[in-house]
C-alpha positions in Angstrom: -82.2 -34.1 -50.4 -80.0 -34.7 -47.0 -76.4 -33.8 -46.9 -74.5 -36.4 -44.7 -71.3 -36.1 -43.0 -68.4 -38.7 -43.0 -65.7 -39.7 -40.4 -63.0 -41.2 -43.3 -61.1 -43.3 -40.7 -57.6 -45.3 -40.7 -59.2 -48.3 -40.0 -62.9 -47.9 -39.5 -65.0 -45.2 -41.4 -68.8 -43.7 -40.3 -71.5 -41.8 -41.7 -74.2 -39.7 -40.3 -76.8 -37.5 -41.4 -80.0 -35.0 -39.2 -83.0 -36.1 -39.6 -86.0 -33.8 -40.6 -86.2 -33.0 -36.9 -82.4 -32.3 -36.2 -81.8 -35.4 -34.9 -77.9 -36.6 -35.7 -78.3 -40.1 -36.9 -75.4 -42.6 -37.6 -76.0 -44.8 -41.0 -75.7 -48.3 -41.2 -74.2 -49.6 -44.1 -75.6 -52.4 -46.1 -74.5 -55.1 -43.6 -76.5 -53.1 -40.6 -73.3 -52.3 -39.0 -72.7 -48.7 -37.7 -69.2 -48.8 -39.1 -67.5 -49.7 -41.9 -63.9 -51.0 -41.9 -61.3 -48.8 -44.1 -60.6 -51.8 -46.2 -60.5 -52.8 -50.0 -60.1 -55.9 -51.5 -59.3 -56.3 -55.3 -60.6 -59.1 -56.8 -58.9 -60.8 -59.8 -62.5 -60.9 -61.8 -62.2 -56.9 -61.7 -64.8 -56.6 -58.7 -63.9 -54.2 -55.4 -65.0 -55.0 -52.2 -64.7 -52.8 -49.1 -65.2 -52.9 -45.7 -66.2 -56.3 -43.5 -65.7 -59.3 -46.4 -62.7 -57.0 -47.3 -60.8 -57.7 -43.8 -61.7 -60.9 -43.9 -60.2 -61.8 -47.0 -56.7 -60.2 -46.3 -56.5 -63.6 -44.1 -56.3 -65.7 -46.8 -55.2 -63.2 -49.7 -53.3 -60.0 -47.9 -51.8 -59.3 -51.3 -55.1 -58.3 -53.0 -56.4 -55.6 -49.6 -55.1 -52.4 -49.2 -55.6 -51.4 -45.4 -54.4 -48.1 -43.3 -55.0 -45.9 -46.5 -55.5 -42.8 -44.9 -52.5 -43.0 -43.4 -50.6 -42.1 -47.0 -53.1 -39.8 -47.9 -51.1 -36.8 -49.6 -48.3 -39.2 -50.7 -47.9 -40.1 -54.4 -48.5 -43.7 -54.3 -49.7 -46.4 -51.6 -46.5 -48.1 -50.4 -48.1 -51.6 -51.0 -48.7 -53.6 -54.4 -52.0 -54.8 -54.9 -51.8 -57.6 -57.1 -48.7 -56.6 -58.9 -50.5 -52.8 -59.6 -50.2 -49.4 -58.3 -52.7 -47.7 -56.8 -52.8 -44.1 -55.1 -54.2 -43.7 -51.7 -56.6 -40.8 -52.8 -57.9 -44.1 -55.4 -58.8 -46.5 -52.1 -59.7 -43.3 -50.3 -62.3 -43.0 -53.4 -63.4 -46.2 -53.4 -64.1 -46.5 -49.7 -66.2 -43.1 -49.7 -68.2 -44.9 -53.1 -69.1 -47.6 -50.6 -70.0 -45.6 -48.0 -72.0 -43.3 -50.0 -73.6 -46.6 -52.0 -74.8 -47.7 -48.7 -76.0 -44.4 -47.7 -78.4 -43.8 -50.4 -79.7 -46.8 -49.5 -80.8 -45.8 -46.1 -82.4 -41.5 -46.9 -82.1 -41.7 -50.4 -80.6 -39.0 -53.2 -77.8 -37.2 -51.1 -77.3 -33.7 -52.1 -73.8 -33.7 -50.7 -70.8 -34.7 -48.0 -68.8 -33.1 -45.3 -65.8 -35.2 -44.5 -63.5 -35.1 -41.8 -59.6 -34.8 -41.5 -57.2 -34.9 -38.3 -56.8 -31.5 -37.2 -53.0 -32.0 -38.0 -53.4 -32.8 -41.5 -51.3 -30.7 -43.8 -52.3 -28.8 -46.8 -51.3 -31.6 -48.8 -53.7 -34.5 -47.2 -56.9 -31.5 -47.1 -56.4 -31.7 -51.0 -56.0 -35.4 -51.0 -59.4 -35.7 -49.2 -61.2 -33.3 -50.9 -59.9 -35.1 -54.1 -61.1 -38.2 -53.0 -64.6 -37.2 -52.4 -64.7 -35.8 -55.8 -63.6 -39.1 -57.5 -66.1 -41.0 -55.6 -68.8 -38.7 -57.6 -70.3 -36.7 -54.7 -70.2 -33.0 -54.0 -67.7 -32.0 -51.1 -69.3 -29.4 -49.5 -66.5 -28.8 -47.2 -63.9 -30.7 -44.7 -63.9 -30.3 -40.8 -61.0 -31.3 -38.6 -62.2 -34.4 -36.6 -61.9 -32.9 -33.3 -64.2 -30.1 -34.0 -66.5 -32.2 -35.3 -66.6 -34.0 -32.3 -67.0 -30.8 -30.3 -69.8 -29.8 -32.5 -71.6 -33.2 -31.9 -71.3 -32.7 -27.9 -71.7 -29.2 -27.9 -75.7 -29.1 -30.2 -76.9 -31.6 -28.1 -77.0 -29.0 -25.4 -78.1 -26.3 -27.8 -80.7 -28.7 -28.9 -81.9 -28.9 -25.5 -82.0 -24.9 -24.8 -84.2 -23.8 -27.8 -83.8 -20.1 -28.6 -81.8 -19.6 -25.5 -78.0 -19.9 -25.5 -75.4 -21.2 -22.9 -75.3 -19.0 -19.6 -71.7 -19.7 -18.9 -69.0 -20.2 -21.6 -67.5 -23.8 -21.4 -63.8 -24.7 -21.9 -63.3 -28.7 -23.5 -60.3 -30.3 -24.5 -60.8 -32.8 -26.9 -58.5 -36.0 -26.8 -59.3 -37.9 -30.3 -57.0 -41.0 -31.0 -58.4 -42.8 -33.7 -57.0 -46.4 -35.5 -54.0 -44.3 -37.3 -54.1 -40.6 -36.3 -54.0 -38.4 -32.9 -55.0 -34.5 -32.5 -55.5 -32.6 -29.5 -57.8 -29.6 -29.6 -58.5 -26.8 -26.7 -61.9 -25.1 -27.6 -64.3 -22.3 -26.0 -68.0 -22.7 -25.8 -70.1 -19.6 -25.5 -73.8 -18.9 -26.8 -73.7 -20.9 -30.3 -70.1 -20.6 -30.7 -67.5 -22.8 -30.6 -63.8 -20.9 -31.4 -60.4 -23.3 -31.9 -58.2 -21.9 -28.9 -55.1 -24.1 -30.6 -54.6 -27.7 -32.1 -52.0 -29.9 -32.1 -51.1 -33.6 -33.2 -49.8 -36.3 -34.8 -50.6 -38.2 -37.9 -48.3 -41.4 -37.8 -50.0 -42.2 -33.6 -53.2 -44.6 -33.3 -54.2 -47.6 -32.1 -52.9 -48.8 -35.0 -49.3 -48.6 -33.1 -50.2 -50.5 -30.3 -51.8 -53.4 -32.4 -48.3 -53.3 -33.6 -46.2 -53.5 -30.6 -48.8 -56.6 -29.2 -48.0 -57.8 -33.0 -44.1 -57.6 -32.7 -44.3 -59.1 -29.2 -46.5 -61.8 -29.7 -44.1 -62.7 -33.1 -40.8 -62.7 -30.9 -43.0 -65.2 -28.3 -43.1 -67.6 -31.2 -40.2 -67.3 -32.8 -38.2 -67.9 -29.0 -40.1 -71.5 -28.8 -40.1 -72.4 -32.2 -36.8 -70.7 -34.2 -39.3 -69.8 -36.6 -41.0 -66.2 -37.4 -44.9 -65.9 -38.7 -43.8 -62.4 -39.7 -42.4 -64.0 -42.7 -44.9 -65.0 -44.2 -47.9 -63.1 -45.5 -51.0 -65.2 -44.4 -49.2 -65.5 -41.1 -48.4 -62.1 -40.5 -52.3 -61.0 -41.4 -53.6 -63.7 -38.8 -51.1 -62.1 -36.5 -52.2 -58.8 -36.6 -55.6 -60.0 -36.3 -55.4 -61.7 -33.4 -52.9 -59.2 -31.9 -55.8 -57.0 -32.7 -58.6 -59.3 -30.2 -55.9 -59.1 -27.4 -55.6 -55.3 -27.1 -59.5 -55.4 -26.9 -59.4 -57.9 -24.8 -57.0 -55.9 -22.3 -59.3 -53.2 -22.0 -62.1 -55.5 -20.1 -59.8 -57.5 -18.7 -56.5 -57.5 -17.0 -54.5 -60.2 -18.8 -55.4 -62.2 -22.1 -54.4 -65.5 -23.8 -54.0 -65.5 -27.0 -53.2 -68.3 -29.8 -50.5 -68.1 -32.9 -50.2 -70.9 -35.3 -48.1 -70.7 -38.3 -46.2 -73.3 -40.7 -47.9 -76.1 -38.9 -47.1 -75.4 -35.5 -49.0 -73.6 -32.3 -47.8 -71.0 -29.6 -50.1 -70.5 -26.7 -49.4 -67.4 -24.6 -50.6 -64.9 -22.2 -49.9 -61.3 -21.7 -51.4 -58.9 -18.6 -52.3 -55.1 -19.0 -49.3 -54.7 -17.0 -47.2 -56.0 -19.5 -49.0 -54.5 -22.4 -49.2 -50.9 -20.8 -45.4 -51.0 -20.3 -44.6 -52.2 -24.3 -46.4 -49.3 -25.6 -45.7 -46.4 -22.4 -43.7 -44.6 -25.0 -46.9 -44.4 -27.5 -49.0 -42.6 -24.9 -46.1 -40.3 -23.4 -46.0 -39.0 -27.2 -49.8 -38.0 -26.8 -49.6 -37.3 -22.7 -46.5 -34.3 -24.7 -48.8 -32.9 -26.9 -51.8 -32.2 -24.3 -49.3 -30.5 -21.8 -48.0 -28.9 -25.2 -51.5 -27.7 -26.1 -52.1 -25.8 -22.8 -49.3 -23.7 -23.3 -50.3 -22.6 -27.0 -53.9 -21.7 -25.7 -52.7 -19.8 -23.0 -54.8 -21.8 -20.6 -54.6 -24.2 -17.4 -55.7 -27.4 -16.2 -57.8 -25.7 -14.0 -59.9 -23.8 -16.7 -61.0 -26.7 -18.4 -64.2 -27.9 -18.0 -64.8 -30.9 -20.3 -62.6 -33.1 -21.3 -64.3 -35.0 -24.4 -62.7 -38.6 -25.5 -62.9 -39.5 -28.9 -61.6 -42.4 -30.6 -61.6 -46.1 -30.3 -58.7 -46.2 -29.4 -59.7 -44.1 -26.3 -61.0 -47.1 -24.8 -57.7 -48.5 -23.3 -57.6 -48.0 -19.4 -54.5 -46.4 -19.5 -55.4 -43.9 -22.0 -58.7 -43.1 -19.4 -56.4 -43.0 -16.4 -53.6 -40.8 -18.3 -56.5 -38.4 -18.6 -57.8 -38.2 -15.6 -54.1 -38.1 -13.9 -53.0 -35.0 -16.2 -56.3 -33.3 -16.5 -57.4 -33.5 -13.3 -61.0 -34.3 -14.7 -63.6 -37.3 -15.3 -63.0 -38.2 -19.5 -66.9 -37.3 -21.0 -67.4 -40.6 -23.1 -71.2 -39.6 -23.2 -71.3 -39.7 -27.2 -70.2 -42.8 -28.7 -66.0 -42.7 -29.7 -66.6 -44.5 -32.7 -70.1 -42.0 -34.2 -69.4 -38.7 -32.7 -66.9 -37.5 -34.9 -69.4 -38.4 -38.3 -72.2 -36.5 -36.3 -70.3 -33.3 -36.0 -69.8 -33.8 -39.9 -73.6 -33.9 -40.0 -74.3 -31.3 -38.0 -71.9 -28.8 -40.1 -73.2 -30.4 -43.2 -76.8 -29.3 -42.1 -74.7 -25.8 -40.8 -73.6 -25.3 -44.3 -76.8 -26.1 -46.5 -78.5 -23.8 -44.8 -75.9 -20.8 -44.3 -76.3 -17.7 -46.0 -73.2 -16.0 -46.6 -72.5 -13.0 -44.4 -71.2 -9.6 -45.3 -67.9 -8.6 -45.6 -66.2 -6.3 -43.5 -62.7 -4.6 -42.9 -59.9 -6.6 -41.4 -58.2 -6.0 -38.3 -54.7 -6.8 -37.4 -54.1 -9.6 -34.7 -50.7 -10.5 -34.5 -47.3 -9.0 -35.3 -46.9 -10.5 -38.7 -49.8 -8.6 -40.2 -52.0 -11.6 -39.6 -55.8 -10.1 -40.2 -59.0 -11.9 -39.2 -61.6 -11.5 -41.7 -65.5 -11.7 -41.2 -66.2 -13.3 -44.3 -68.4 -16.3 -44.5 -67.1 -19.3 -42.0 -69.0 -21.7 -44.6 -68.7 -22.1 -48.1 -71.5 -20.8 -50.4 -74.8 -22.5 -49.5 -76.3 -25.7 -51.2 -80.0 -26.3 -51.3 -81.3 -27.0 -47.8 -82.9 -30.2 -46.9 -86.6 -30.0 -45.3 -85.4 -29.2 -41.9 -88.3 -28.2 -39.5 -88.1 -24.3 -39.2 -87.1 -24.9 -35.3 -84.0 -26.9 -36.8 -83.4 -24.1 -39.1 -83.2 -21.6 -36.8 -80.8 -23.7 -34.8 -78.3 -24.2 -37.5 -78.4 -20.9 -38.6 -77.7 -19.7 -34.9 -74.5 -21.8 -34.9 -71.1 -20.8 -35.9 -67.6 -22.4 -35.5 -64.0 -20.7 -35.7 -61.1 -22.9 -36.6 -57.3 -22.1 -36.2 -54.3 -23.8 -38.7 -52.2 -26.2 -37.6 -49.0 -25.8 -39.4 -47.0 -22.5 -39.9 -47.2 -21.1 -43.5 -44.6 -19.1 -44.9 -41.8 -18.3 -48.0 -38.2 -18.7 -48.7 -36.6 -15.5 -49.3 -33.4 -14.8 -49.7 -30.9 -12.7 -47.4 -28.2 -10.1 -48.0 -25.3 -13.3 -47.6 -27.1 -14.9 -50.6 -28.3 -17.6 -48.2 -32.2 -18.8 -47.7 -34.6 -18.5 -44.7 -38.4 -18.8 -44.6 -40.6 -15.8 -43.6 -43.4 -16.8 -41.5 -47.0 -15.3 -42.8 -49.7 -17.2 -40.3 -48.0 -18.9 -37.6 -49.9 -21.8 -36.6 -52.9 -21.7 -34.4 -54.1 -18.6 -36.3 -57.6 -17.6 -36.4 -59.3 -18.9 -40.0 -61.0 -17.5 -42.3 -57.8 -15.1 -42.0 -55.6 -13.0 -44.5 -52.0 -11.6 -44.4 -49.9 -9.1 -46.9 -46.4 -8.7 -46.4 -44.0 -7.3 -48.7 -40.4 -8.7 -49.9 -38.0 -7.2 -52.6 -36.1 -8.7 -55.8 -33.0 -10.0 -55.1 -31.1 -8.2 -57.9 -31.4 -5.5 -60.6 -33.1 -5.9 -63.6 -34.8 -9.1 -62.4 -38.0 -10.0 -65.0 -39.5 -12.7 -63.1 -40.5 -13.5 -59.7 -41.3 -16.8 -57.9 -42.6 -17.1 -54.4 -42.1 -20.5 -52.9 -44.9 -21.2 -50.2 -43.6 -23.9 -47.6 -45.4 -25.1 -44.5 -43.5 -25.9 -41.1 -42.0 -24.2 -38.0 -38.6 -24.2 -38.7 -36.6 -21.0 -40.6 -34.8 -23.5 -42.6 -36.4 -24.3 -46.1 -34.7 -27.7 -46.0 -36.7 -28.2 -43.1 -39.8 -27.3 -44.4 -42.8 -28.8 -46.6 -42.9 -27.6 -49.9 -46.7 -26.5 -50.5 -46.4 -24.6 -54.0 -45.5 -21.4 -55.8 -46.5 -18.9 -57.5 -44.9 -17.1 -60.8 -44.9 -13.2 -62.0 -43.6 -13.1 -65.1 -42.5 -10.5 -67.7 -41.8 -7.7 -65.1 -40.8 -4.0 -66.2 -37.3 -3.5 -67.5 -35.1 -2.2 -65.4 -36.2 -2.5 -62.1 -34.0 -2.1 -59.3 -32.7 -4.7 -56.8 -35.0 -4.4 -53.7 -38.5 -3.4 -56.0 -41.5 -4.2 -53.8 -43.5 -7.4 -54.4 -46.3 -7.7 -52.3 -47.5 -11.1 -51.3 -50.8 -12.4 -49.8 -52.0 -15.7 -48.2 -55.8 -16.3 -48.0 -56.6 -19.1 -45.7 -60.2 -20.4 -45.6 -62.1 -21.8 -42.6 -61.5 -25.3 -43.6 -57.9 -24.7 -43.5 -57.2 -24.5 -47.6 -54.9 -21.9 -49.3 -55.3 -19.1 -51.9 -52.0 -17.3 -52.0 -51.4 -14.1 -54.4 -48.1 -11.8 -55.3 -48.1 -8.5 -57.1 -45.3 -6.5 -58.2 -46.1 -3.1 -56.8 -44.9 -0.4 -59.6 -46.5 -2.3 -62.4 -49.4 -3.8 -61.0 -48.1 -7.5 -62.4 -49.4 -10.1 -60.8 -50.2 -13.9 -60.5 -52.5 -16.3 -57.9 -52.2 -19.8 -57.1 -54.9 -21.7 -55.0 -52.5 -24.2 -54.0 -52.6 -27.8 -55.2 -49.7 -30.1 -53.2 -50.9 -33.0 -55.6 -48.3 -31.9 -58.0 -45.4 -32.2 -55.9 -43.3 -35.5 -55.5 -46.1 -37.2 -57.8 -44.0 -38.0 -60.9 -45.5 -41.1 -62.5 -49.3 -40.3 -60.7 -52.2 -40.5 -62.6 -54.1 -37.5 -63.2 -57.1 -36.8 -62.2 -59.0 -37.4 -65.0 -57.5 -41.0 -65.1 -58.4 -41.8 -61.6 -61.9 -39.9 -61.8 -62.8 -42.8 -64.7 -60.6 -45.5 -63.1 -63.0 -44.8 -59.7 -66.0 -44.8 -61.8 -65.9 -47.7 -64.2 -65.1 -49.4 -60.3 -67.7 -52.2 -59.4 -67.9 -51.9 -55.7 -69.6 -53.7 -53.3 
């Protein structure tokens, strides 16, 4: 049975799987399209439809679709009410991937499992969201893969492809620049032989095309409202059309250099026309906040503009001229749109799919420090345990066996101790753009004498201030010795997989106690949220077409 991979998008979702002969192949979905738009309708007779019909329908009944899901992925509860109900994003997410995976089994039949992929930026929090979601929607998750890897790895097997047994002569440098419907990451990575290593990621999860859709939106709204007194943002059906058609004009501004565009709302018509000029300078401050975090990236990696040799584009929304000529200004090179912006990122999730049902795990050996904080790189397995292989050609088998990927964490991990004034201040553990699989141990002390329980609090973020910081978890020894002494060791130990997930572990030295967490965020801030086992049968007693 194939194992696909899956591009879960903010607005428009893909799926691709290899073919017996290691050819990545895009899906169609039932309606022959090669996308599938991130959209659910609920229907008042019980039924769910997502994708195409689904967008459509938020036209005439916006209360009933839930759109831009991905974009409160982690968070409790999707901000919107859908006919009067709550729903959680991981629940839409769920129901998306059902359709997706409906339509696939369609097309190659019994699917064996997924990969799916997550901005690079994504937070502990969303990985477990996603992951979650995949396993509501009834399919095995074999693993997730930040987007602009996956991209990397769709570009970068082609070549491999192409050189048989032999591997590349010279290593090669690419930046990939992926700005998708809802979410932006930046990734520097290195090429050589069959290995592609993460030099350092960066991003933003609340920037994508989504945003300028929005400022065309707010723009085209005030147009109206000047000539008529009256605002279409007011009303629901209104404000959908708007969006819509806000929506056409930023398309139409990348082929063209001005657009007309057509607003009707309470009986009465605005024509109007807006150039590139004008739309370029309503959203300048959108790409400066991308244009920061590529001059941002070169400095974490330790690398010029010079060195880079490839500069991928991934994305829709990497179709705007003034995102190709921001590129070529700053980077000095030519954007590579060779793979398709909308189908490379599912193709990558293929192609490690395929990686992963074919791995064999590889031996352990001893760490080795690599940064001042006791961060150690561990050779362990870079995929999770294997899943029955597919009948790849032995050529393709050889291939994916031959490649391997290295990833690095995007946010700082660390925990909140507590200092001689009585006052709190995280310890860093793995700073960001650390090499995964990895592990670190670093040991604290008890705060006072006689203390008989211990709690580590795991937080994620930059800053030395807790407040500042994303809670991630914690992790409880209880029932310590009697009578231990204010400073006793406790030794604490993070364990952070290739796909960026974390295993976290604390002993107290003199007696051996100890206690492990694999960290869930799903329990924080999520008073009120159905558990899993309510949205696993809510998803699957789900008619969706």
């Amino acid at each position: 049975m194939p194992v696909i991979g899956i591009d879960l998008g903010t607005t428009f979702s893909a799926m691709a799987y290899l073919d017996v002969n290691g050819t990545p192949t895009t899906i169609a979905n039932a309606e022959g399209e090669l996308t599938t738009p991130s959209a659910v309708l609920f229907e008042k007779s019980g039924e769910i439809v997502v994708g195409r019909e689904a967008r459509r329908a938020a036209l005439a009944e916006p209360a009933s679709v839930a759109e831009c899901v991905k974009r409160h992925i982690g968070d409790p509860f999707y901000p919107k009410l859908i006919n009067g109900n709550r729903f959680s994003p991981v629940e839409i997410s769920a129901l998306i991937l059902v359709k997706l995976i409906q339509d696939a089994r369609k097309k190659v039949g019994a699917i064996d499992g997924v990969v799916i992929t997550v901005p690079a930026y994504f937070d502990e929090g969303r990985r477990q969201a996603t992951a979650l979601a995949g396993t509501l929607a009834g399919v095995k998750v074999i693993d997730i893969i930040n987007e602009p890897t996956s991209a990397a790895l769709a570009y970068a097997y082609r070549g491999f492809a192409n050189q048989g047994s032999q591997t590349v002569a010279l290593p090669q440098l690419v930046l990939v620049y992926d700005l998708g419907g809802g979410t932006f990451d930046v990734t520097a990575l290195r090429i050589h032989g069959k290995n592609l290593t993460v030099l350092a990621t960066s991003g933003d999860v609340r920037l994508g095309g989504r945003d300028w859709d929005e400022r065309l939106f707010n723009y085209m709204a005030n147009q109206f409202l000047h000539e008529h007194s009256e605002d279409p943002r007011d009303h629901p059906v209104s404000t959908q059309n708007l969006m819509l058609a806000a929506e056409e004009t930023k398309k139409v501004l990348s082929a063209r250099k001005q657009a007309n565009y057509l607003i009707t709302h309470a009986g009465k018509s605005f024509s109007g026309e807006i150039t590139r000029a004008q739309f370029e300078e309503l959203t300048m401050d959108l790409l400066f906040r991308s244009e920061h975090r590529l001059s941002r990236i070169i400095k974490q990696a330790n690398i010029s503009w010079e060195e880079i040799d490839r500069v991928l584009a991934v994305g829709g929304s990497t179709r705007m001229p003034q995102v190709q000529e921001m590129l070529r200004r700053i980077t000095g090179k030519e954007p590579d749109c060779t793979l398709s912006p909308d189908e490379a990122v599912a193709q990558g999730a293929a192609i490690h799919a395929a990686i992963c049902a074919t791995a064999q795990p590889a031996p352990a050996s001893a760490t080795t420090t690599v940064s001042p904080v006791a961060v150690a790189s561990e050779k362990r397995p870079l995929v999770p345990p294997p899943v029955p292989a597919w009948a790849f050609k032995k050529p393709v088998t050889d291939l994916l066996g031959s490649i391997h990927t290295t990833n690095v964490n995007a946010h700082t991990l660390g925990v909140v101790v507590q200092t001689q004034n009585d006052r709190q201040r995280v310890s860093h553990l793995v700073p960001h753009n650390s090499p995964l699989p990895c592990a670190v141990k670093k040991q604290f002390g008890t705060i006072r004498d006689g203390q008989d329980t211990v709690t580590v609090r795991i937080v994620e973020g930059e800053s030395r201030n807790p407040d500042e910081c994303i809670p991630v978890g914690a992790c409880t020894i209880e029932q310590l010795p009697e009578g231990l002494p204010r400073g006793s060791p406790v030794e604490v130990t993070f364990r952070y997989d290739n796909s960026g997930r974390l295993h976290v572990e604390a002993m107290e030295i003199s007696s051996g106690k100890r206690a492990s967490v694999a960290i869930d965020r799903r329990a924080f801030g999520s008073s009120g949220q159905k558990t899993d086992a309510e949205m696993a049968r809510q998803v699957a007693e789900s008619k969706v077409s």
